[in-house]
C-alpha positions in Angstrom: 72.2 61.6 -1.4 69.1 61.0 -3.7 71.1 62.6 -6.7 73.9 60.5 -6.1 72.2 57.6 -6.5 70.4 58.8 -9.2 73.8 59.4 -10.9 74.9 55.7 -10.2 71.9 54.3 -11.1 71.7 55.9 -14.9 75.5 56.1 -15.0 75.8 59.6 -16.0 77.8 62.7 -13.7 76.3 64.2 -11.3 76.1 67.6 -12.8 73.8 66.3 -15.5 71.5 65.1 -12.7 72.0 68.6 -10.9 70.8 70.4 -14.5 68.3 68.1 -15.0 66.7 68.6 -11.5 67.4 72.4 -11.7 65.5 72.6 -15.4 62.4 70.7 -13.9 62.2 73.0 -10.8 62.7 75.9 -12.9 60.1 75.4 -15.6 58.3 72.4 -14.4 59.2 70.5 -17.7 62.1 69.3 -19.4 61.4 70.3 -22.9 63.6 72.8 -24.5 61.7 76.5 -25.0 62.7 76.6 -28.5 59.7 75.4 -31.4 60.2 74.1 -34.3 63.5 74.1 -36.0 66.9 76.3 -35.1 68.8 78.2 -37.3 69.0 79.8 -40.8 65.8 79.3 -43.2 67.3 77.2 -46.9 66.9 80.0 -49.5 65.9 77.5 -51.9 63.0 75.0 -52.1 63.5 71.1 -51.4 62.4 71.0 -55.3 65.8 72.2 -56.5 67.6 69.9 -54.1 66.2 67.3 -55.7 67.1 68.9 -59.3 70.8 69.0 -57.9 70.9 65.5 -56.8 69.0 64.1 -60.5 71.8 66.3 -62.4 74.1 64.4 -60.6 72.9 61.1 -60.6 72.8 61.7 -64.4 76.6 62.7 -64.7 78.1 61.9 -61.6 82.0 63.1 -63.1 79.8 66.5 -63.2 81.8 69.6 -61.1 79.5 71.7 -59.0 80.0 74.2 -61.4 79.2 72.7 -64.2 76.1 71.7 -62.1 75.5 75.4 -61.3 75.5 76.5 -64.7 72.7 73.4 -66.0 70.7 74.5 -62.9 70.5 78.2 -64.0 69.8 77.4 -67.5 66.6 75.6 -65.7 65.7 79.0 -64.6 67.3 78.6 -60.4 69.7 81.1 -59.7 72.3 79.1 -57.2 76.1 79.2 -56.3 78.6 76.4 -56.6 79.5 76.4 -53.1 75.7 75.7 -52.2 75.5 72.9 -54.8 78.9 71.0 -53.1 77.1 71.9 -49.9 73.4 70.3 -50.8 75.6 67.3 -52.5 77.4 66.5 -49.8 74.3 66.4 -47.5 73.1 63.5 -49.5 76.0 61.9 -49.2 77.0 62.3 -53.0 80.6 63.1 -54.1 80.5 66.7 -54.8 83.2 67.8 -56.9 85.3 70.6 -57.9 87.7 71.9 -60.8 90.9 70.4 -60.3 92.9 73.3 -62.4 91.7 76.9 -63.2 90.9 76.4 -66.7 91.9 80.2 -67.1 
């Protein structure tokens, strides 16, 4: 009855309030076991992020090609897809070739 009314109360099912309970008996705390961030590691350093983004800034019509070969002149080995990726995190417009100039 006591999780019912807990349920009511903070308007939420009462399966979360069964997890919650059952997480607090369990480990006597409802913080998660994991530290720190989850997963993969970024390859490159916050520094070449912010080289990306500048670039851009610069020459926003720029693809993320053209963006990858400026970069690696600057001595960062990066690919395109990582560049659109990084871009897009910032919210910037990240571009690509419309035809295959080939």
């Amino acid at each position: 009855m006591i999780k019912c009314a807990i349920a009511s109360e903070c308007s939420v099912l009462l399966g979360a309030v069964n997890t919650i309970l059952k997480l607090h008996q369990n480990r006597n705390s409802l913080q998660p076991r994991r530290i720190g961030r989850c997963g993969r590691k970024k390859n490159k350093a916050p520094r070449d992020d912010s080289k990306i983004i500048r670039m851009s800034r610069l020459n926003p019509r720029m693809t993320s090609h053209q963006l990858t070969v400026e970069i690696e002149l600057a001595g960062v080995s990066i690919d395109s897809s990582t560049v659109r990726r990084r871009l897009l995190a910032v919210r910037r417009q990240a571009r690509r070739q419309h035809q295959n100039p080939y």
